[in-house]
C-alpha positions as CSV (number, residue, x, y, z in Angstrom):
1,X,77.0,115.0,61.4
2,X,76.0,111.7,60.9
3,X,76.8,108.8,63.4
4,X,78.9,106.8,61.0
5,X,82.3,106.8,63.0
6,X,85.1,109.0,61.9
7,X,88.3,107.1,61.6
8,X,91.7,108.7,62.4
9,X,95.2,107.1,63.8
10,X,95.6,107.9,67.0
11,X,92.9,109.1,70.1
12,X,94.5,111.1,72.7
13,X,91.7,111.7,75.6
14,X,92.4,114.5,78.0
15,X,94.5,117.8,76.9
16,X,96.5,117.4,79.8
17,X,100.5,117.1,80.1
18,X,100.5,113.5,79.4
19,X,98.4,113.5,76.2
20,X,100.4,116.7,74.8
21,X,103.6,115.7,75.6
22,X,102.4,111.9,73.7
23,X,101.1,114.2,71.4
24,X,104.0,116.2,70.9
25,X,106.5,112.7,70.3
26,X,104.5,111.1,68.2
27,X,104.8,113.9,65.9
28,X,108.1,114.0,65.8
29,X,108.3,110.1,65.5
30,X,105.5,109.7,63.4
31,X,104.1,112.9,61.4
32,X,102.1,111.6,58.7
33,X,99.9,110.2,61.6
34,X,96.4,111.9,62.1
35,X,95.9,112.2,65.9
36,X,92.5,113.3,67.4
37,X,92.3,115.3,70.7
38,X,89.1,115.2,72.9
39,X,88.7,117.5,76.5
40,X,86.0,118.0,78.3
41,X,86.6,121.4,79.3
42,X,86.8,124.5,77.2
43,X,90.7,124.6,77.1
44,X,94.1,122.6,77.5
45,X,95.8,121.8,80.9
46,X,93.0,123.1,83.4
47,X,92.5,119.8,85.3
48,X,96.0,118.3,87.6
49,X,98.3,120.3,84.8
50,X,97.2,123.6,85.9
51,X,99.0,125.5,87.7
52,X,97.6,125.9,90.9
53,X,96.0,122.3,91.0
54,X,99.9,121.0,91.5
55,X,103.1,122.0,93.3
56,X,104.8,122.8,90.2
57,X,107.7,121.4,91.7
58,X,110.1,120.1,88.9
59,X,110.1,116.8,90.6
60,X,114.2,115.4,90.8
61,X,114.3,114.6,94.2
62,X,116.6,117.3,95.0
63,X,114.5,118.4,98.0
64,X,111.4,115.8,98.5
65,X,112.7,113.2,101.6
66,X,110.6,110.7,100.4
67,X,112.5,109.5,97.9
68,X,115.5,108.9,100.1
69,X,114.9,106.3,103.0
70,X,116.8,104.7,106.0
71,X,118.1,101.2,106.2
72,X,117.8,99.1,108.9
73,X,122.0,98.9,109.2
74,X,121.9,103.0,109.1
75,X,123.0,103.6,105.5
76,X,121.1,105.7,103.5
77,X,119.1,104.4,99.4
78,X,119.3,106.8,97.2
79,X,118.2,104.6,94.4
80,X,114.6,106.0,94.0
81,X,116.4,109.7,94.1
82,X,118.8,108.5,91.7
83,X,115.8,107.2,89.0
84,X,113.5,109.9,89.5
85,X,116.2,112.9,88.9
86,X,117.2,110.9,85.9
87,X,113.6,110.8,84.5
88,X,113.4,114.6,84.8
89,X,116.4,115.3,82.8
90,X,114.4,113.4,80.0
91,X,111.8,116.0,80.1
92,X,114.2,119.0,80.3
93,X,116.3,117.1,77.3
94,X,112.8,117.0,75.2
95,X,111.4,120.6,76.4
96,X,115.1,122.0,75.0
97,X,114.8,119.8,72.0
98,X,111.3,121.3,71.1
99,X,112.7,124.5,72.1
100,X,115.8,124.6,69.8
101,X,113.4,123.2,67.0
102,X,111.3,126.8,67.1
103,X,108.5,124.3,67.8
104,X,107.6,125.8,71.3
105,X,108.7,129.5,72.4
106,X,109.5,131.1,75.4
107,X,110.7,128.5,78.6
108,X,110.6,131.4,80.8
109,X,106.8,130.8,80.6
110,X,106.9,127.6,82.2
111,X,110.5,127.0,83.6
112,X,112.1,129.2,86.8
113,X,115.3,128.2,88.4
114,X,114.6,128.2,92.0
115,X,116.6,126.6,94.5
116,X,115.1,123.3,96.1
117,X,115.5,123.1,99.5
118,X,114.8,120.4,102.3
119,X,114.0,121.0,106.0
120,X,114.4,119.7,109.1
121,X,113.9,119.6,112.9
122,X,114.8,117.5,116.1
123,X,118.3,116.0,116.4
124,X,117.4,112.6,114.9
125,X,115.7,114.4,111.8
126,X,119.1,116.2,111.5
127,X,121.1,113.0,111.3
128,X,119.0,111.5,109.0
129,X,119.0,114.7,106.3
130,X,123.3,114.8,106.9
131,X,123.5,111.1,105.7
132,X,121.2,111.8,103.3
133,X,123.4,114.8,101.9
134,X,127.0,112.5,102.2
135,X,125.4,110.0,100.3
136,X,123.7,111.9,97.3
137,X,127.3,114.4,97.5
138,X,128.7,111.5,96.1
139,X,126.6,111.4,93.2
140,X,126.6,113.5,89.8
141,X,123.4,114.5,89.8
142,X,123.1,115.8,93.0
143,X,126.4,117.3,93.3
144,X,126.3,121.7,94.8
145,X,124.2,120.4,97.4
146,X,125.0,122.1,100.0
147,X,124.3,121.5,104.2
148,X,124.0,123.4,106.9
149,X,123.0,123.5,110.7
150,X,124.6,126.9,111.8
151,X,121.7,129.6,112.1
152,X,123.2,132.0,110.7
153,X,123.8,130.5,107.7
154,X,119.9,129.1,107.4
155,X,118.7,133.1,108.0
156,X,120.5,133.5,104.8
157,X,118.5,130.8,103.1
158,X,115.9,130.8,104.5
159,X,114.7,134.1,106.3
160,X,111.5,134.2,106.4
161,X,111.5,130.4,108.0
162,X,114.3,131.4,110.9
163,X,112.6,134.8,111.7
164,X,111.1,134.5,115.4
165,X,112.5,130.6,115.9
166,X,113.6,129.5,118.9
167,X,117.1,129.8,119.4
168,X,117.7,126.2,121.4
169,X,115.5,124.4,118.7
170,X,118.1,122.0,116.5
171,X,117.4,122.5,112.8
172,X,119.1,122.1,109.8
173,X,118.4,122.5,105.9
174,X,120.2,121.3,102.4
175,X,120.3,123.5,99.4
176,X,120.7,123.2,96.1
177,X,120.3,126.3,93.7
178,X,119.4,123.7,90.0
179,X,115.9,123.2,91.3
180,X,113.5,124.1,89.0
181,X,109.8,125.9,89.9
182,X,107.5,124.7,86.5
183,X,104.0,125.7,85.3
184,X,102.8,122.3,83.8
185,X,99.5,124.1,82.8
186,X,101.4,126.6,81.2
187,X,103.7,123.6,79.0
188,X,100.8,121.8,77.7
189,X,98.9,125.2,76.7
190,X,102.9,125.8,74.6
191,X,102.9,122.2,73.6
192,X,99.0,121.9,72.2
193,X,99.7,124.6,70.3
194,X,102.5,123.7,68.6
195,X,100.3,119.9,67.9
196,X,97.5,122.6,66.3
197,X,99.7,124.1,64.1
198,X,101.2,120.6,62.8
199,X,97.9,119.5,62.2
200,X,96.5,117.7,65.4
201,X,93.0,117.7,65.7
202,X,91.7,119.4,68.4
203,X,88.2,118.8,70.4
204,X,87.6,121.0,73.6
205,X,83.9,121.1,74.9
206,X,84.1,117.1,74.0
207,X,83.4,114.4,76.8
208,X,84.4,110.6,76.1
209,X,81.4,108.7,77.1
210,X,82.7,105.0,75.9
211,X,85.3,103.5,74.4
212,X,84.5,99.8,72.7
213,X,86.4,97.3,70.6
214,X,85.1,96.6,67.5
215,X,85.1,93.4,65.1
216,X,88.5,95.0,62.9
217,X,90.6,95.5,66.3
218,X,90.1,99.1,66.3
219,X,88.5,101.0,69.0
220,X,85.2,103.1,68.8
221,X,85.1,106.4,71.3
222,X,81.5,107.5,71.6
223,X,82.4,111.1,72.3
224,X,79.4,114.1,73.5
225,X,79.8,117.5,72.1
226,X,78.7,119.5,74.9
227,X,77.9,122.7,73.1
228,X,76.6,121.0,69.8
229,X,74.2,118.5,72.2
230,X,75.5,115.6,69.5
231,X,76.8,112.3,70.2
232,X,79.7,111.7,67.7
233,X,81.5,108.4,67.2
234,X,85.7,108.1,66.0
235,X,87.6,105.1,65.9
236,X,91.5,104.7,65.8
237,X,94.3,102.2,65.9
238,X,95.4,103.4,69.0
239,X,93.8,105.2,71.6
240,X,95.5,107.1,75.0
241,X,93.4,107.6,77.8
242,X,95.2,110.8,79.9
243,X,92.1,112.0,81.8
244,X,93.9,112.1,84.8
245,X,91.4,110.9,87.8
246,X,89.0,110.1,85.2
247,X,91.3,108.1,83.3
248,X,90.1,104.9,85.9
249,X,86.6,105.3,84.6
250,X,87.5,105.3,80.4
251,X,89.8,102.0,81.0
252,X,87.2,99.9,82.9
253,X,84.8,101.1,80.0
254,X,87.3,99.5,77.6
255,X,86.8,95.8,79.6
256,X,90.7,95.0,78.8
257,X,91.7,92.2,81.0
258,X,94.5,94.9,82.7
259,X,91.7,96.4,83.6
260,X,90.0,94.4,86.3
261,X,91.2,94.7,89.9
262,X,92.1,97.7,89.8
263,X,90.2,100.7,91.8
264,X,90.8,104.1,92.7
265,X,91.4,106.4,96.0
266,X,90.4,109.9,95.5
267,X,92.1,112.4,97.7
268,X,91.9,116.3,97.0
269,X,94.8,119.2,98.0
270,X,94.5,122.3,99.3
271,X,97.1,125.3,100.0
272,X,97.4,128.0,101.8
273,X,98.7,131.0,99.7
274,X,100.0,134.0,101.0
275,X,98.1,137.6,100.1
276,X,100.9,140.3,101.4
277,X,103.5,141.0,99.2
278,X,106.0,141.8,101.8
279,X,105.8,138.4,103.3
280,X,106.2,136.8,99.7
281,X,109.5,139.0,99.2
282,X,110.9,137.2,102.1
283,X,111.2,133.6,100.7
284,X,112.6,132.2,97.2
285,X,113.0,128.6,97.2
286,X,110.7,125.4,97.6
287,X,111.3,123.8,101.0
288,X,110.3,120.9,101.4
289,X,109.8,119.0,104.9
290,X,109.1,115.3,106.4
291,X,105.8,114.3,106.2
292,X,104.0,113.2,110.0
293,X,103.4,110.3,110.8
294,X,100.5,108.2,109.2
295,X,100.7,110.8,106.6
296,X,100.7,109.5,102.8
297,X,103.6,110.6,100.5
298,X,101.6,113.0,98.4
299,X,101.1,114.8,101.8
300,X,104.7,115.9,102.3
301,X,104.4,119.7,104.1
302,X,106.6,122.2,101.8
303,X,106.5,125.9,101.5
304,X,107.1,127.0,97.6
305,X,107.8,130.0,95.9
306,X,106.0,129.9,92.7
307,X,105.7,131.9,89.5
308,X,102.7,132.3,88.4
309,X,101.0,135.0,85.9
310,X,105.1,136.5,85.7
311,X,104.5,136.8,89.6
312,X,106.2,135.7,92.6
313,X,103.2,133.5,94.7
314,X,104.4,131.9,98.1
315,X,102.0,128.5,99.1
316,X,102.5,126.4,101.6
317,X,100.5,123.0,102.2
318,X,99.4,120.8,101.2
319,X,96.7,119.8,103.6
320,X,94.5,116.5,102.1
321,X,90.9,117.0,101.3
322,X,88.4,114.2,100.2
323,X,85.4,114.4,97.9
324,X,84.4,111.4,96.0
325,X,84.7,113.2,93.1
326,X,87.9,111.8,90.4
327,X,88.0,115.1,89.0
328,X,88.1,119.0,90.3
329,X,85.4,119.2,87.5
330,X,83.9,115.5,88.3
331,X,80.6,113.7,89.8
332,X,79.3,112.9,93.3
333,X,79.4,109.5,91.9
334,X,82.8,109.1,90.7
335,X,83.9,106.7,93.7
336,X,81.0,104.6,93.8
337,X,80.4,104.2,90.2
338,X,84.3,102.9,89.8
339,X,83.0,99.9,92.3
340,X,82.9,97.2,90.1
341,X,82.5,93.7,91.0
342,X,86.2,92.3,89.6
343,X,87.5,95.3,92.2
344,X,85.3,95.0,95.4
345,X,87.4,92.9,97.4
346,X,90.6,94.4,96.0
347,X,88.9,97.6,97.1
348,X,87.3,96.5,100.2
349,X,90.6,95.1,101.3
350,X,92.3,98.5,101.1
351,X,90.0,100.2,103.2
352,X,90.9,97.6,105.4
353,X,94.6,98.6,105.2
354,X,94.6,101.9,105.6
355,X,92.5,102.6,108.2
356,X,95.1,104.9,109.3
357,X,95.2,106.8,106.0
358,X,91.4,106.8,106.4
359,X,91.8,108.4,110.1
360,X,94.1,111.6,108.4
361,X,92.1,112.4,105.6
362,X,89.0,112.6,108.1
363,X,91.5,114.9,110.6
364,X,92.1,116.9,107.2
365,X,88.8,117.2,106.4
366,X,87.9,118.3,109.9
367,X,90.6,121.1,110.1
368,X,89.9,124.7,111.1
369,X,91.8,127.0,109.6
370,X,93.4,127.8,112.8
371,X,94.7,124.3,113.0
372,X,96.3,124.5,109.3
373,X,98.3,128.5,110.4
374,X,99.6,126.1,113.7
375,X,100.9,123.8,110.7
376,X,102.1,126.6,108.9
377,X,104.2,128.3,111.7
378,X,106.1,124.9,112.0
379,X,107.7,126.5,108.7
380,X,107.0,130.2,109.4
381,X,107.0,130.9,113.4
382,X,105.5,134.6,113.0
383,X,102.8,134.1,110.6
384,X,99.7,136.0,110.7
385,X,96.4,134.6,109.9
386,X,95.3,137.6,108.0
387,X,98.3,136.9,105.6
388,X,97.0,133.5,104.2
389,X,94.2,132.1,102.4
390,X,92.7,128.5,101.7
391,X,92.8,127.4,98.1
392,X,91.8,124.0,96.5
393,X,94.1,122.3,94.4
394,X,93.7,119.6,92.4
395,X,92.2,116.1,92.5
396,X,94.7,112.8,92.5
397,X,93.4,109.4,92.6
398,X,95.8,107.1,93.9
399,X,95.9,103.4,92.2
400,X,94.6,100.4,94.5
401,X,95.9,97.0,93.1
402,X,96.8,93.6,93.7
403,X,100.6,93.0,93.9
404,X,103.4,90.7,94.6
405,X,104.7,92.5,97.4
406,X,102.2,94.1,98.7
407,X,99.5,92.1,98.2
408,X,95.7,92.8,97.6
409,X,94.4,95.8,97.9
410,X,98.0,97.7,97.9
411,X,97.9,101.6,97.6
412,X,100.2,103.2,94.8
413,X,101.3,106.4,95.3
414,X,103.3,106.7,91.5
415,X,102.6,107.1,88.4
416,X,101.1,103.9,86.2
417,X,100.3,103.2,82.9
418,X,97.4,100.4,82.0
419,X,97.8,99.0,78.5
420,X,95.6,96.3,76.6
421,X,98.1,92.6,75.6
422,X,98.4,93.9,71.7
423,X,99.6,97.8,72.9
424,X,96.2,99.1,71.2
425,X,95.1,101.4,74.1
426,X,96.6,102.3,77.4
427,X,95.6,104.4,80.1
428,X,97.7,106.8,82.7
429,X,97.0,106.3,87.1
430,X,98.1,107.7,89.4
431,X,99.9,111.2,91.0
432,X,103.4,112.1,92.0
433,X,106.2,112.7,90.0
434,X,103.5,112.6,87.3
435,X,104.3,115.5,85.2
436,X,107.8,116.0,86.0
437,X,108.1,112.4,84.4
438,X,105.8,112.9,81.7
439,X,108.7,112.4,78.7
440,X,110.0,109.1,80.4
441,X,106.4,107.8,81.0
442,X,105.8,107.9,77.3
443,X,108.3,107.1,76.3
444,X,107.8,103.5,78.2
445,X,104.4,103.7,76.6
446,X,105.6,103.9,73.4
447,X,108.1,100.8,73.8
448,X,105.2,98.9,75.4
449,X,102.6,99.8,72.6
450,X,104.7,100.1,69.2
451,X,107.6,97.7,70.0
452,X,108.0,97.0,66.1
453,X,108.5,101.0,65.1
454,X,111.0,101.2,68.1
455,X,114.1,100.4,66.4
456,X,113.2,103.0,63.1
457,X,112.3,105.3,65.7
458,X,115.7,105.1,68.1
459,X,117.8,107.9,66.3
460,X,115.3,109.8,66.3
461,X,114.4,109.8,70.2
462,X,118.1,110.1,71.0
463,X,118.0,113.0,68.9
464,X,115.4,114.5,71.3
465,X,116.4,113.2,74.8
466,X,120.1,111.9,74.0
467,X,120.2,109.6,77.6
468,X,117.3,107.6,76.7
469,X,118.2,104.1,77.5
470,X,121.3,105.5,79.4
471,X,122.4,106.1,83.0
472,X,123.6,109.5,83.5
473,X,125.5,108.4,86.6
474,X,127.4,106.3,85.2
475,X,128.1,108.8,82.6
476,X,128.9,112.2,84.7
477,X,130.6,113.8,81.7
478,X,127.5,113.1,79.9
479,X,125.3,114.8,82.6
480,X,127.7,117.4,82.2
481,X,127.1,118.2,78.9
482,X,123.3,117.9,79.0
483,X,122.9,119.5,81.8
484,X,124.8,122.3,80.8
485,X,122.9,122.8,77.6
486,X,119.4,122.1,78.4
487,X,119.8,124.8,81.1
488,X,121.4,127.4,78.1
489,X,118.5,126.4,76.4
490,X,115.7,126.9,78.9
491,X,116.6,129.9,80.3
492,X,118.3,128.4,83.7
493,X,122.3,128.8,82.6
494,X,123.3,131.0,85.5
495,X,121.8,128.2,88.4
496,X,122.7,126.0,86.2
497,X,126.1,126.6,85.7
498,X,127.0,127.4,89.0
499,X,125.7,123.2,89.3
500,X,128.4,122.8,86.3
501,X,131.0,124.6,87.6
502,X,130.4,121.9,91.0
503,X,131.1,119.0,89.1
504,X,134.5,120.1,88.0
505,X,135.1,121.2,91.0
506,X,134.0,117.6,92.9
507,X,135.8,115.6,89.9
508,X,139.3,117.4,90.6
């Protein structure tokens, strides 16, 4: 091939979650648009997509206490709950969507009800999680969730957690059964093929070097072909970069403005995953707990039932690693290549501030696996060392910017997209909810970079995900009705409509 650049419409970089569900909208939105694909590795969704580099939680905060927090006058905000429950029903709207369209096949591949469950211990943990539960009761979207502190009740949840507890220790636990387990690497395999068959062009074995502007406004990707041993070069109109850690790396490369001052954390997961089948029989739910103190978000302890390869698989963790690397798959150099000298202080300062997040990761690090089963038998009292083994899951690295309110060197912990003044390229940062947001997060991208096709596109979108642009709270009968039929849809009705059945019930 020659080096004369290749043009096409649209770059995607990374065959992850984001890129395929970007992918998978613009096609719909736009199919006479050629859209190129390039992955470094051999296949889609092996990076933070597959399925044991994530919890596979489908994020809605039905079960994850960060999302809730306590005022200073007592009273509990449910507001970050509220908005991330609200983005997930935009994914399950667009998965059914593609579903009833025959344009992906079988949810049960990458969608299991499983009840979500949270967790708690010590009497001022068990007024916090009871106030939690009155005040998201009150909501739609969280209505069928159900408290309890009576033991009894909890060995029936949860009995693999309440076998061999203490009798005089105060715990208590909320459960609601329309949680959802989900295999992300499983969804983006389903969704890049569908893109295949419409036409996308697809590029595995392919590593971005650059990305450059040039004189027309376009952008050139010098890409490797790492079998072939070529250096290829395609430009586009557009260009995403979803390369999940690596993603940092591409945009800097880019030398948008919105680039600069912006660095990167790295900080790796492991879990422990049980081996006897006996003990995995025991427990179906994802229970999640409070995370200690001094521990980041990402680090919240849960213990998850998860389906993977049509098997039940029970993991508990996770525990926080650290290589330097921005990628399972990465370099040594990641870190301390992404040092640049618009992000030094910016980065410098951060270390600063979170000396104590800097102290845990080293504890982490430092762990025997002894010390991780004593963490473990907070959830599970009698386990047995011989029961459990280490895994790594995969890497995450957390955003470091200047802000407002937090001020320089401030640590994100969400999910961020990067894109250039005239909407011509943006990248994805970030971790959590990540995936479980991946239909509202482009769908922001797509109103910040094609604001002028937004209107013709409108109909359209609300055909796929019919509460884009509106609050299902304030519209329970809505809810209702999506709810109901995304769940028909995706293979979830019974859960589901148990959930349904609970909102009649509250609104008589």
């Amino acid at each position: 091939m020659s080096n004369l650049p290749r043009e096409t419409d649209v770059i995607l970089i990374g065959a992850g979650v984001m890129s395929a569900t970007l992918g998978s909208l613009m096609k719909e939105l736009a199919p006479d648009w050629e859209i190129t694909v390039f992955e470094k590795l051999d296949k889609a969704g092996e990076e933070s997509s597959n399925v044991w580099n994530n919890a596979g939680t489908g994020h809605s905060a039905l079960c994850e206490l960060n999302y809730t927090s306590e005022k200073p006058d007592g009273s509990i905000d449910i507001s970050k709950a509220i908005k991330i429950n609200e983005q997930f029903q935009l994914s399950r709207q667009f998965w059914s969507y593609l579903v009833n369209s025959s344009l992906i096949r079988n949810p049960q591949d990458f969608i299991t009800p499983l009840p979500h469950m949270s967790l708690v211990q010590g009497v001022e943990n068990i007024t916090f999680l009871r106030k939690r539960f009155e005040a998201l009761s009150n909501n739609p979207l969280f209505q069928g969730m159900e408290f309890s502190d009576e033991r009894e009740k909890l060995k029936d949840w949860i009995p693999l957690i309440m076998e061999g507890r203490s009798l005089d220790e105060p715990i208590a636990a909320t459960k609601i059964d329309s949680g959802t387990d989900v295999n992300f690497g499983a969804l983006t395999g389903a969704l890049f093929d569908h893109l295949k068959r419409e036409n996308v062009e697809l590029n595995y074995k392919h590593s971005v070097e650059d990305i450059k502007r040039t004189s027309d406004g376009k952008w050139e990707v010098k890409v490797h072909d790492i079998d072939g041993g070529k250096i290829e070069y395609h430009t586009a109109k557009f260009v995403f970069v979803g390369g999940g850690g690596g993603s940092l790396t591409l945009l800097q490369k880019t030398g948008i403005p919105e680039s600069k001052h912006i660095g990167g954390f790295p900080v790796s997961g492991l879990f422990m995953v049980c081996n006897n089948p006996d003990v995995i029989e025991q427990h179906n739910a994802k229970v999640y707990g409070k995370a200690k103190v001094g521990a980041p978000p990402m680090s919240v302890p849960h213990l998850d039932t998860r389906k993977i390869d049509n098997e039940n698989s029970l993991l508990f963790g996770p525990f926080a690693g650290f290589t330097p690397k921005f990628l399972k798959t990465g370099s040594m150099f990641d870190l301390i290549n992404s040092v640049k000298p618009d992000n030094l202080l910016t980065m410098m300062t951060a270390g600063v501030k979170n000396a104590s997040l800097t102290k845990y990761l080293i504890q982490q690090v430092l762990s025997s696996k002894e010390q991780r089963m004593e963490e473990l038998r907070e959830f599970i009292p009698e386990a047995k060392r011989e029961d459990w083994d280490l895994v790594v899951a995969g890497q995450r690295v957390q955003v470091i910017k200047d802000t407002e309110a937090g001020g320089k060197g401030t640590l994100q912990f969400g999910t961020e997209v990067v894109s250039a003044s005239d909407g011509s390229i943006a990248a994805l940062l970030g971790a959590s909810p990540g995936a479980s947001t991946a239909v509202h997060v482009m769908l922001e991208l797509l109103e910040k970079c094609f604001p002028k096709q937004m209107e013709k596109w409108e109909p359209k979108i609300k055909e796929m995900v019919p509460s884009h642009g509106v609050s299902l709270t304030e519209n329970p009968e809505l809810f209702k009705e999506i709810h109901t039929s995304t769940a028909k849809t995706l293979g979830l009705s019974e859960k589901e409509l148990v959930h349904s059945t609970s909102l009649d019930v509250e609104k008589n």
